[in-house]
Backbone as CSV, one residue per row, in Angstrom:
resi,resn,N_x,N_y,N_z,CA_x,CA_y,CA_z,C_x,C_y,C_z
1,UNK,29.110,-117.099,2.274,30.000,-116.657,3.371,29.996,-115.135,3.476
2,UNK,29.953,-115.047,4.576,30.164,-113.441,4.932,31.664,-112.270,4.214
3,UNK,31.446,-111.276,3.650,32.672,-110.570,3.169,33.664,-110.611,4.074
4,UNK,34.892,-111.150,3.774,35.955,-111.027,5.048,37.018,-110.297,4.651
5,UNK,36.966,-109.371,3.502,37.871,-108.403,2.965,38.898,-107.577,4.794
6,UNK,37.719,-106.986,5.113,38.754,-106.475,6.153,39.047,-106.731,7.467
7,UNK,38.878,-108.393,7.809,38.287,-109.422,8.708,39.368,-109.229,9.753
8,UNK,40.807,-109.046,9.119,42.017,-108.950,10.172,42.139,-107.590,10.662
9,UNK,41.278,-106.922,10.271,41.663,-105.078,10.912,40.853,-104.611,11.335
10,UNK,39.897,-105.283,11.695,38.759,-105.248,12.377,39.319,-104.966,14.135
11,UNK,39.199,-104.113,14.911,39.233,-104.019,16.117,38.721,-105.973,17.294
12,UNK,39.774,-106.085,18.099,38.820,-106.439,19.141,37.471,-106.598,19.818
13,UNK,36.486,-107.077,19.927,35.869,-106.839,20.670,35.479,-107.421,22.289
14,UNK,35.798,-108.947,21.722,35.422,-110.057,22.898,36.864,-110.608,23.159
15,UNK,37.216,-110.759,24.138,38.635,-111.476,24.131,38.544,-112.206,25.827
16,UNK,38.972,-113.874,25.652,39.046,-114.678,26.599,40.411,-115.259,26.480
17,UNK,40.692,-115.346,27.980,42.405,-115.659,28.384,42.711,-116.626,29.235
18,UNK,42.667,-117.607,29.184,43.071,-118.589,30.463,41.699,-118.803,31.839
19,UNK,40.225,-118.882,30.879,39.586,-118.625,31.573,38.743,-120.217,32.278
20,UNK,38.910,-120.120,33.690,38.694,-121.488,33.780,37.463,-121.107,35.056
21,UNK,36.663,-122.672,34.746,35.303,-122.640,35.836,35.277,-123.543,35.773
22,UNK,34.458,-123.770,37.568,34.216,-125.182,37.887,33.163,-124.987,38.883
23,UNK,32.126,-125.935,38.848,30.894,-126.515,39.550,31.146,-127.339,40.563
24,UNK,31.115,-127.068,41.691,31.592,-127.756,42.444,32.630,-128.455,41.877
25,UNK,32.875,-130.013,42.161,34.168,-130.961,41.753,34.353,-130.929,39.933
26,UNK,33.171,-129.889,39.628,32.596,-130.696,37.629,33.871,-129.557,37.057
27,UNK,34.975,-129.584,36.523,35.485,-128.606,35.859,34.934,-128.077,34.187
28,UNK,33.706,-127.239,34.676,33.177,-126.867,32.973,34.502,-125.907,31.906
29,UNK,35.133,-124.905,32.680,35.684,-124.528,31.192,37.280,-124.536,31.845
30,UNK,38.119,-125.247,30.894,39.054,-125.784,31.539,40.815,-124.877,30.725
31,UNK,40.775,-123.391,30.589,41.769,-122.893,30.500,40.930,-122.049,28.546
32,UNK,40.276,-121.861,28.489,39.745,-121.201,27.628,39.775,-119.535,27.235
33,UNK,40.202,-119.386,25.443,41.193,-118.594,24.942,40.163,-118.408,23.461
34,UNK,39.391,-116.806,23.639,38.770,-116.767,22.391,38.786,-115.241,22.122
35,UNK,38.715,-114.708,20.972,39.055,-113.920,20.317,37.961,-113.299,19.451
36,UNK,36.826,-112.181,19.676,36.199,-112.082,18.541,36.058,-110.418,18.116
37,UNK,36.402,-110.084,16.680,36.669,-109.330,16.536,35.016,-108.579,16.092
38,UNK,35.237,-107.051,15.691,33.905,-106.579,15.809,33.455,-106.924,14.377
39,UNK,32.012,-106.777,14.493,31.325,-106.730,13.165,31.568,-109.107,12.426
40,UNK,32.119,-109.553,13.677,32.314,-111.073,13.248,31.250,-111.673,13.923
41,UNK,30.662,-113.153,13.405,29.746,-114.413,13.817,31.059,-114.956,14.398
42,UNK,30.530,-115.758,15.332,31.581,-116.633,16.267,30.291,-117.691,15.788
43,UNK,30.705,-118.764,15.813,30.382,-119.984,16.187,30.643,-121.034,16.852
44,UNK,30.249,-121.517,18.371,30.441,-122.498,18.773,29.913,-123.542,19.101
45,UNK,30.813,-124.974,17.901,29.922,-125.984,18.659,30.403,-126.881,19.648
46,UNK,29.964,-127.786,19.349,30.231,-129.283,20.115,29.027,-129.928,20.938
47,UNK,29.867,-131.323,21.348,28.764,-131.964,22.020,28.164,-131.120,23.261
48,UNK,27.195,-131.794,23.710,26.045,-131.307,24.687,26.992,-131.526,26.176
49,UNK,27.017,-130.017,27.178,27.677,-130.101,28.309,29.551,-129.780,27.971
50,UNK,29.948,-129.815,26.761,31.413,-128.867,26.935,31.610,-127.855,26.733
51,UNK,30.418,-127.219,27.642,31.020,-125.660,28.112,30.416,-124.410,27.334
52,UNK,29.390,-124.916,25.853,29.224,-123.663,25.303,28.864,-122.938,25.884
53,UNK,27.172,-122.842,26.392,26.316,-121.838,27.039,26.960,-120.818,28.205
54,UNK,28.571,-121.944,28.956,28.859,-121.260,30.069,29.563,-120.658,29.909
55,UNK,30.413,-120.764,28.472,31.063,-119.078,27.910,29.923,-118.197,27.558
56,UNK,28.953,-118.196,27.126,28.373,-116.596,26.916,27.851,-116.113,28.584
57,UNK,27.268,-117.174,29.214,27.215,-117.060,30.190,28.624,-116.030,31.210
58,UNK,29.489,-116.419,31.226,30.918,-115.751,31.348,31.047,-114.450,31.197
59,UNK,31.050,-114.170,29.179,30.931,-113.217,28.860,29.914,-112.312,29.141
60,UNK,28.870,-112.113,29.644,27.944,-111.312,29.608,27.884,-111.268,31.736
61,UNK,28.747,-111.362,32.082,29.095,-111.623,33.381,28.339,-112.460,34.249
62,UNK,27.232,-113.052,33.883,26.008,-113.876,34.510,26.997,-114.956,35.148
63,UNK,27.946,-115.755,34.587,28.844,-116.542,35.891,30.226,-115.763,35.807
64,UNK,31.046,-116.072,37.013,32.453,-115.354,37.159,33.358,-116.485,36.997
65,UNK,34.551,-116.682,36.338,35.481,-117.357,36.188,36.599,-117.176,37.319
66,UNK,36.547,-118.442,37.628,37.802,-118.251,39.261,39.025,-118.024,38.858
67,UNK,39.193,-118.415,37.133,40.591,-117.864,36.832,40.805,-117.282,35.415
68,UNK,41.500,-116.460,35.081,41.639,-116.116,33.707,41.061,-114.475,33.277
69,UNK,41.044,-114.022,32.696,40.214,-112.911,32.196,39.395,-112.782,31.025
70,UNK,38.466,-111.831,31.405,37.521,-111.556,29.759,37.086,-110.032,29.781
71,UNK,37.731,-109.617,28.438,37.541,-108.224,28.463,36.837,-108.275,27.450
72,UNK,35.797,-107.113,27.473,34.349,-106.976,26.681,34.354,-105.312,26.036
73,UNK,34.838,-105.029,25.083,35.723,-103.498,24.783,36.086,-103.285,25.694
74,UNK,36.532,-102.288,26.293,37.587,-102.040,27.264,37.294,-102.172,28.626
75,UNK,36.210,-103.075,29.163,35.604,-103.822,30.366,36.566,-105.326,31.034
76,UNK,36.941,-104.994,31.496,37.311,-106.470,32.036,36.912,-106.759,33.129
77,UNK,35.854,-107.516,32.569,34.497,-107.827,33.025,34.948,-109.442,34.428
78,UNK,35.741,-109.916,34.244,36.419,-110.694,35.464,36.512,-109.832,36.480
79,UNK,36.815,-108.563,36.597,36.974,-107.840,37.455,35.875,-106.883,37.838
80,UNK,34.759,-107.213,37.352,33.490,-106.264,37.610,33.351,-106.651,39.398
81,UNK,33.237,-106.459,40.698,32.808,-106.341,41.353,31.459,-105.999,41.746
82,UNK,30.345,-105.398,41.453,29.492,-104.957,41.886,28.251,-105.330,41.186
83,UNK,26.948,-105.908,41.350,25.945,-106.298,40.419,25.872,-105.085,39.583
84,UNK,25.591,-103.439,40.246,25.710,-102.596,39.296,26.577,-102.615,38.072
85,UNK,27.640,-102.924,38.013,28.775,-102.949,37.015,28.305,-104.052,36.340
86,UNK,27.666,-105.144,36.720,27.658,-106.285,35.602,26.049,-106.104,34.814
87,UNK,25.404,-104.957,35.845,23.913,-104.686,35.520,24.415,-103.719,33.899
88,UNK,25.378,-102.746,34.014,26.239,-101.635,32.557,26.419,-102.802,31.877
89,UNK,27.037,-103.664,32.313,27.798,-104.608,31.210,26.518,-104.956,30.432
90,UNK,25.305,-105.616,31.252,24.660,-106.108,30.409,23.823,-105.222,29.644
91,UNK,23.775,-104.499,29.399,22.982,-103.335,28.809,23.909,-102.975,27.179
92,UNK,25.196,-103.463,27.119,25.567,-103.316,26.043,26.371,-104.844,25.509
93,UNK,24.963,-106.156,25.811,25.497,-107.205,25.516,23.710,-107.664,25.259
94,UNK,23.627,-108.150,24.084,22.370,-108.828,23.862,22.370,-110.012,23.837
95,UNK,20.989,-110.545,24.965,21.335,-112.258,25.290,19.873,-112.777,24.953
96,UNK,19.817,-113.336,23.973,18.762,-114.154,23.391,18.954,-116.044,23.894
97,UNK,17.997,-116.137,24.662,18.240,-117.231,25.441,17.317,-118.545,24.560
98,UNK,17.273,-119.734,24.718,16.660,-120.820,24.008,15.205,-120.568,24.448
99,UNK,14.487,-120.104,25.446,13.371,-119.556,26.169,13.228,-118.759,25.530
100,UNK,12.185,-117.837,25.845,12.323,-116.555,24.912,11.551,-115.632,25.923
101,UNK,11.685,-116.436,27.232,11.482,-115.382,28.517,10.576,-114.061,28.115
102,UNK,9.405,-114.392,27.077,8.690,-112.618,27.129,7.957,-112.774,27.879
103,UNK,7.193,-111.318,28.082,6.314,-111.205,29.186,4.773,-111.579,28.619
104,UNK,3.774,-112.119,29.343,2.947,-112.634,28.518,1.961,-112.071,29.156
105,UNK,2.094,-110.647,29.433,1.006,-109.725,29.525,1.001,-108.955,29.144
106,UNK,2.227,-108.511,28.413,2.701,-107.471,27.386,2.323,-107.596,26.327
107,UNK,1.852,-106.985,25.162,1.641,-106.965,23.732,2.939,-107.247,23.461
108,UNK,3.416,-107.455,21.893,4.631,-107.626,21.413,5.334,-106.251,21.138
109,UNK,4.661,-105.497,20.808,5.612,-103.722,21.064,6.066,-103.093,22.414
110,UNK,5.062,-103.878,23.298,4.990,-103.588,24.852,6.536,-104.409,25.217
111,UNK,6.752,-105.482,24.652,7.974,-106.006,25.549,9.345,-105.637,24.884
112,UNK,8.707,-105.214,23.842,10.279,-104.514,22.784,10.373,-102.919,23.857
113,UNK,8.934,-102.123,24.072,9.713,-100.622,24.686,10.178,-100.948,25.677
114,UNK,9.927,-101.626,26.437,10.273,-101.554,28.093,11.817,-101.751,28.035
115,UNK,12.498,-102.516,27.925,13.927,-102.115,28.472,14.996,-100.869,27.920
116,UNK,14.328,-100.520,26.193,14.855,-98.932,25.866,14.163,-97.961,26.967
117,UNK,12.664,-98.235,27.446,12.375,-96.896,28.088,12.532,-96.581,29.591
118,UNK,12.630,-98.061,30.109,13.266,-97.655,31.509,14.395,-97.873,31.601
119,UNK,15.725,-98.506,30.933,16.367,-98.941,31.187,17.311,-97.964,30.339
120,UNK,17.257,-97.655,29.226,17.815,-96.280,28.809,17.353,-94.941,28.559
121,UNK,16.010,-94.868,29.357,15.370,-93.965,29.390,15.441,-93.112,28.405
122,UNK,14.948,-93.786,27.058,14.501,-93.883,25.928,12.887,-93.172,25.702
123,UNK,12.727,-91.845,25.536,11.404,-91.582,24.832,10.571,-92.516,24.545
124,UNK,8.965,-92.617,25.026,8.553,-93.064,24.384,8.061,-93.257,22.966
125,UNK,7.922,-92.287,22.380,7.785,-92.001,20.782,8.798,-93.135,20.151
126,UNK,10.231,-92.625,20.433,11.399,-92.887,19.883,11.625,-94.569,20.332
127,UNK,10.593,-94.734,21.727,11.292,-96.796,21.603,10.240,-97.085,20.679
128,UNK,9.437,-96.603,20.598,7.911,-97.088,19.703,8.131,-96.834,18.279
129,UNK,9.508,-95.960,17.882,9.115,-96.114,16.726,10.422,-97.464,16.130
130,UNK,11.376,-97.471,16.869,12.562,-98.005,16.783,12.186,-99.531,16.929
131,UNK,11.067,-99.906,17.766,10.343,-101.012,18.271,9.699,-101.436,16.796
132,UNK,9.115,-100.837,16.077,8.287,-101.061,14.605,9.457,-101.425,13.618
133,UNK,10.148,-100.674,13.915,11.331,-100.771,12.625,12.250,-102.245,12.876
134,UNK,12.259,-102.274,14.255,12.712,-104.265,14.505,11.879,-104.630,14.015
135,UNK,10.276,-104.860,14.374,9.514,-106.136,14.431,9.509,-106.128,12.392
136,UNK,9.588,-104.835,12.051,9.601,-104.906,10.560,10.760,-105.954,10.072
137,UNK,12.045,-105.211,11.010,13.362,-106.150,10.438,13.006,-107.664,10.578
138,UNK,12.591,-108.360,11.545,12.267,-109.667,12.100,10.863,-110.117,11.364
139,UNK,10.191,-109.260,10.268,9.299,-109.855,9.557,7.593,-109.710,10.760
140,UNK,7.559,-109.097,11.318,6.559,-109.544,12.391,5.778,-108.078,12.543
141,UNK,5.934,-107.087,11.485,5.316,-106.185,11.491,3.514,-105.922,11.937
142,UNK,3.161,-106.836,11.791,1.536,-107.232,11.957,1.090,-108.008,12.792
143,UNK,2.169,-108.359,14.248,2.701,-108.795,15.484,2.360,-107.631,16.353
144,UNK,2.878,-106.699,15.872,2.972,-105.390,17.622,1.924,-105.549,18.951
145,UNK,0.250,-105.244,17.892,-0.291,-105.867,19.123,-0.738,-107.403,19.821
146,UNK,-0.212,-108.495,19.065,-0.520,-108.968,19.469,0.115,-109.551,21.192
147,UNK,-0.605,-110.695,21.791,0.396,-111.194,22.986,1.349,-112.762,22.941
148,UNK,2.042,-112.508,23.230,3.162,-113.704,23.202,1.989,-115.168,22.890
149,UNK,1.427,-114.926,23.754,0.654,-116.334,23.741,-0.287,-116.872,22.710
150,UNK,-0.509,-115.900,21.878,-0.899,-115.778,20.755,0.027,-116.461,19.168
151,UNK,1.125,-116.324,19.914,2.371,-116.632,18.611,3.218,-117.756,18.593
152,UNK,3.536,-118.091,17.258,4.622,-119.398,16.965,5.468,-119.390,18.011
153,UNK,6.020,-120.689,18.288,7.583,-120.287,19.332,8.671,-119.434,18.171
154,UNK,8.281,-120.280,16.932,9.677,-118.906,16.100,9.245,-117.515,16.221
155,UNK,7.967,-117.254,15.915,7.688,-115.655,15.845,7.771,-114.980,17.208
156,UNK,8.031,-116.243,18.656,8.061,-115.382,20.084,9.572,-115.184,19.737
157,UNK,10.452,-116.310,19.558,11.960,-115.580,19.151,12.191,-114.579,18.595
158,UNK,11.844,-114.303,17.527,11.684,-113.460,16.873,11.506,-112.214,17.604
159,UNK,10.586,-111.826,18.223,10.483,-111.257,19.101,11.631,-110.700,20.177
160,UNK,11.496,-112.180,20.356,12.648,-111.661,21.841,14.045,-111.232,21.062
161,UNK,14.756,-111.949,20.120,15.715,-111.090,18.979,15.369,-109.222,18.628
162,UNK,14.414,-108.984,18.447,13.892,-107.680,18.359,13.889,-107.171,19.618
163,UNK,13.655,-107.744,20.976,14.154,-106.815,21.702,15.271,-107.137,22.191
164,UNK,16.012,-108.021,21.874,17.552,-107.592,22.464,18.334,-106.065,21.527
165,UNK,17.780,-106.542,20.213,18.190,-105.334,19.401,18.193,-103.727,19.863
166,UNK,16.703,-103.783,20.528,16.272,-102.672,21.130,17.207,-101.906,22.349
167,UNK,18.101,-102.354,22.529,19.418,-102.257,23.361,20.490,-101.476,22.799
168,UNK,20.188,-101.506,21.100,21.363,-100.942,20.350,22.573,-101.591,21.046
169,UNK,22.569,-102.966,21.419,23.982,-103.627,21.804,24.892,-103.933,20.592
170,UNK,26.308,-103.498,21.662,27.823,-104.070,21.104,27.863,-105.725,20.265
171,UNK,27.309,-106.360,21.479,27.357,-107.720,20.976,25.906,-108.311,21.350
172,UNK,25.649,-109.329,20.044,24.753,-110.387,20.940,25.394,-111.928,21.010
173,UNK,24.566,-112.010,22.005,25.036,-114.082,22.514,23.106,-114.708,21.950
174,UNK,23.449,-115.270,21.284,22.606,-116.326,20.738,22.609,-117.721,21.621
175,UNK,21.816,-117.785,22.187,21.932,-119.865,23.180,21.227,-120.447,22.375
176,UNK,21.256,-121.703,21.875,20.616,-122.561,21.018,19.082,-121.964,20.388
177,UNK,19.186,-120.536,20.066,17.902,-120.220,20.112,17.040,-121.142,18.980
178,UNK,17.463,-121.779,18.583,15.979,-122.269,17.447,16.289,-124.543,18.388
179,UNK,16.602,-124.564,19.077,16.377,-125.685,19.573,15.297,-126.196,20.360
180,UNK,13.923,-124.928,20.722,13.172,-125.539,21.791,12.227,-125.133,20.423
181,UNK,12.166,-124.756,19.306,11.432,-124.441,18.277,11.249,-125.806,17.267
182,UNK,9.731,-126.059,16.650,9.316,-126.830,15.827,9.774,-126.514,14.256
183,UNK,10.507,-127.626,14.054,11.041,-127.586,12.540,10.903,-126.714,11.615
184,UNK,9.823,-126.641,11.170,9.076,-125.872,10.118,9.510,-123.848,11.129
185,UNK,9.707,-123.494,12.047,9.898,-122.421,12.642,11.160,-122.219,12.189
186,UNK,12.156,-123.015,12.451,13.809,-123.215,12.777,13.815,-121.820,11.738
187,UNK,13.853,-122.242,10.696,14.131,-121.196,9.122,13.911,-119.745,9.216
188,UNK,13.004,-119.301,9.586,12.353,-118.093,9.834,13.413,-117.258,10.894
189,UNK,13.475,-117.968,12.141,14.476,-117.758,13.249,16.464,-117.414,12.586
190,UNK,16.754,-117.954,11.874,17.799,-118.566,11.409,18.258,-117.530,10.123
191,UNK,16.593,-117.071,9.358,16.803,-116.068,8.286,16.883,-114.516,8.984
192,UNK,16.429,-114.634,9.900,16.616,-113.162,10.738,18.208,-113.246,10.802
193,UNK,18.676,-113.642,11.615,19.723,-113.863,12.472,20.869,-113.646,10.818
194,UNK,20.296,-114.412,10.204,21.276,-114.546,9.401,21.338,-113.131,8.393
195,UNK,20.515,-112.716,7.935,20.460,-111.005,7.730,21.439,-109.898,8.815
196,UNK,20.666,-110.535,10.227,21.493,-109.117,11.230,23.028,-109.380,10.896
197,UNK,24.071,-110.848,10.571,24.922,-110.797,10.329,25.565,-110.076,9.053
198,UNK,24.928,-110.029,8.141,25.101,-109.680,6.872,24.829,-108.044,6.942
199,UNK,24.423,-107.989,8.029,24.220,-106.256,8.286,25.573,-106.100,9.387
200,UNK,26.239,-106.521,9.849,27.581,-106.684,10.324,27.209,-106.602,11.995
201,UNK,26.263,-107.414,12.720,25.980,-107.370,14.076,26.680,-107.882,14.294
202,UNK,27.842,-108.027,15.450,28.704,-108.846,16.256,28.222,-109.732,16.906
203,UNK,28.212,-110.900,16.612,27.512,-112.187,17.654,28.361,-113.767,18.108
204,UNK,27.752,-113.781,18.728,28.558,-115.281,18.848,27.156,-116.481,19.043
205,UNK,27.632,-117.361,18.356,26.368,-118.408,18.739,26.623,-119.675,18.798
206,UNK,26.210,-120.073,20.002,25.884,-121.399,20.159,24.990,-122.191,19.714
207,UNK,24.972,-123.355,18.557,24.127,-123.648,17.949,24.186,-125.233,17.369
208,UNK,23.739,-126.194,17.148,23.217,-127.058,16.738,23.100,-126.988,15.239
209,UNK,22.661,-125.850,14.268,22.453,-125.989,13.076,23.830,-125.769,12.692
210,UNK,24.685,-127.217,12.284,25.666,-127.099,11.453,25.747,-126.144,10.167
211,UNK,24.647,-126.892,9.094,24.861,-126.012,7.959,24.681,-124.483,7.898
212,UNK,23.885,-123.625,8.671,23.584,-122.630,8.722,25.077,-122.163,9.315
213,UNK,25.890,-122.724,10.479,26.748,-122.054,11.248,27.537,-121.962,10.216
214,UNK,28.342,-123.436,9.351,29.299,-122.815,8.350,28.686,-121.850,7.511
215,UNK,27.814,-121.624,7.258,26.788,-120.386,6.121,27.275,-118.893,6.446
216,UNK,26.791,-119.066,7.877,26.667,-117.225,8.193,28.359,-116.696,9.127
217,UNK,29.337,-118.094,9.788,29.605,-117.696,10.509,31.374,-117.139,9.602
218,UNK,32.288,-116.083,10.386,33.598,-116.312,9.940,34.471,-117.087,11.042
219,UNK,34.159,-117.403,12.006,34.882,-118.135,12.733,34.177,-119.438,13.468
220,UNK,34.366,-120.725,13.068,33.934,-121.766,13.944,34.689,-122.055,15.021
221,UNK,34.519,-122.448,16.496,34.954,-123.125,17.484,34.570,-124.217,18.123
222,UNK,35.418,-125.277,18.054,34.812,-126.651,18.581,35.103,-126.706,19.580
223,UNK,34.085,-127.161,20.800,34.593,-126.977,22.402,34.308,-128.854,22.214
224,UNK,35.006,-129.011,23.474,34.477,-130.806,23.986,35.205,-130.962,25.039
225,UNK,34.241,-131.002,26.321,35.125,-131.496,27.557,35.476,-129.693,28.309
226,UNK,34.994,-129.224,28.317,35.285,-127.889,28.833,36.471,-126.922,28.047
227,UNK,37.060,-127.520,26.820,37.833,-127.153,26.321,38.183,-126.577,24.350
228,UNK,38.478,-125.454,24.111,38.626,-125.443,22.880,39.761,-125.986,22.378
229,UNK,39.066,-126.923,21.239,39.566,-128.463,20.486,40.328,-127.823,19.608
230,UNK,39.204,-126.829,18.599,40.065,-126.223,17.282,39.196,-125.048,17.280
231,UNK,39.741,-124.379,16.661,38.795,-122.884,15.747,39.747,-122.577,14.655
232,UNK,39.111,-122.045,13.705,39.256,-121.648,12.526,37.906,-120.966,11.266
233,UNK,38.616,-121.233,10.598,37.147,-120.989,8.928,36.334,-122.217,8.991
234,UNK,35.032,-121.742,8.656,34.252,-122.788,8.427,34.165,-123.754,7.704
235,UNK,35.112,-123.465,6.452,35.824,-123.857,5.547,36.492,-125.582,6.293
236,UNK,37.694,-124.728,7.272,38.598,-126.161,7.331,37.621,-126.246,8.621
237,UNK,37.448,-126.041,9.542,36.243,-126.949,10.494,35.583,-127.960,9.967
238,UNK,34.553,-127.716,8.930,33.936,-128.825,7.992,34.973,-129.426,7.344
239,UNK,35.229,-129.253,6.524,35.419,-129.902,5.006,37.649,-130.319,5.973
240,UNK,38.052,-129.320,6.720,39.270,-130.010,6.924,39.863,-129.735,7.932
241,UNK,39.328,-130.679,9.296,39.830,-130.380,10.392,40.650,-130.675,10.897
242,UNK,42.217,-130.694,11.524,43.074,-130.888,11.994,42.990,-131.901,13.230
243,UNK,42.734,-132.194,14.196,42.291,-132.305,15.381,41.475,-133.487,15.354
244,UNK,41.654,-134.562,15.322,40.874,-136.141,15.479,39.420,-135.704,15.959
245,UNK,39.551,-134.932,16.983,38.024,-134.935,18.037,37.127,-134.105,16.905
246,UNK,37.587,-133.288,16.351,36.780,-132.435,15.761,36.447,-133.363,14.206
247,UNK,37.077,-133.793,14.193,36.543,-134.742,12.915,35.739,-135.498,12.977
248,UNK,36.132,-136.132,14.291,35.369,-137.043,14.696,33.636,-136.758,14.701
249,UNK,33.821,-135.708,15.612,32.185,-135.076,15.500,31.703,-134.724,14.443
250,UNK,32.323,-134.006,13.508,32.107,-133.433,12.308,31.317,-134.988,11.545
251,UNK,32.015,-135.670,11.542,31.703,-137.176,10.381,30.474,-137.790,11.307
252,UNK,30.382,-137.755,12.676,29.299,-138.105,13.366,27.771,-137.607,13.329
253,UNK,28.029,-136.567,12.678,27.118,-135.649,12.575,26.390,-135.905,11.063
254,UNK,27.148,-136.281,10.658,27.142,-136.865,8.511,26.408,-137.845,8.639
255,UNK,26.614,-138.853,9.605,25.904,-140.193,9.311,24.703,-140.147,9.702
């Protein structure tokens, strides 16, 4: 488990309030209330379709909530008006998607500089060298030139993790990233991720790997039905959940 010595005095970072969305007649997030402080793993699970993806989605302003608020450090990002404003937002929010969306005409150093050098108009020297020192962190040092199409789906994650980094972002949102990945990959994907936490990156993730989530995360959240069921320690999530539904899944998941 992650050190949680100073877990309660930790500043704010992510905070959701009464935040509700709906798809046409489909109500996906139905009065949703989350809290993540800096330098913390969020974890959220649950079954398939209650709502995870469309909170980070939320948070990183990509959908708007018709009701409620979400403030992102001192952004309250419900109230962004303008693509420009949600274009800032995203520049200090890293979104590693289950895809790994690289460019597959780019070398692998090529798709790490490009959004430090046009997008924070970032030296080239300085994204190139900052670009080496990820693919080092992510194990993929002997990657730079190669091209996406060339590589594992874990080592393209990998990748695409290295350049969200390249953002020097506040937070990252993780989407099922090791779910469109072959078994034997999952680990590799999972040992990164699980280092950047232990180096105190702020993230939240949506994820499928139970054991890893109680491993790396300090806060679990069980969504089901557009709604958060329970949150707490990973601790009582697993081993002692309050809440029938969440047990329920929890023991479903055992057999």
């Amino acid at each position: 488990m992650p050190h949680t010595e100073t877990h309660h005095e930790r500043p704010t970072l992510v905070q959701l309030r009464d935040v509700h969305l709906s798809f046409g007649s489909n109500k996906v997030l139905k009065g949703v209330d989350l809290n993540v402080r800096q330098g913390d793993a969020v974890s959220i699970i649950g079954p398939s379709g209650s709502g995870k993806s469309t909170i980070l989605r939320c948070i990183n302003g990509l959908l708007a909530p018709e009701r409620g608020e979400i403030v992102v450090g001192n952004t309250p990002v419900h109230a962004l008006k303008t693509e420009a404003d949600r274009i800032a937002l995203r520049k200090r929010i890293g979104f590693v998607f289950q895809q790994y969306n690289l460019f597959p005409h780019l070398s692998v150093l090529e798709n790490i500089v490009i959004a430090p050098t046009r997008i924070l108009g970032t030296d080239r020297q300085t994204a190139e060298r900052e670009a080496r020192e990820l693919l080092a962190r992510v194990r993929l040092s002997d990657k730079a030139d190669a091209y996406p199409g060339q590589l594992s789906g874990g080592q393209q994650q990998r990748v695409a993790i290295a350049r969200a980094l390249a953002m020097h972002p506040e937070l990252v949102l993780f989407d099922e990233v090791t779910s469109a990945l072959d078994p034997e990959t999952v680990g590799e994907v999972l040992a990164v991720i699980r280092e950047l936490v232990q180096d105190g990156l702020t993230c939240i993730l949506v994820t499928h790997e139970m054991r890893f989530a109680e491993e790396v995360s300090h806060e679990i959240v069980f969504t089901e039905g557009g709604e958060i069921v329970e949150h707490g320690t990973p601790q009582t999530i697993f081993h002692a959940p309050r809440n029938p539904r969440t047990h329920g899944f929890i023991n479903a998941l055992r057999n």
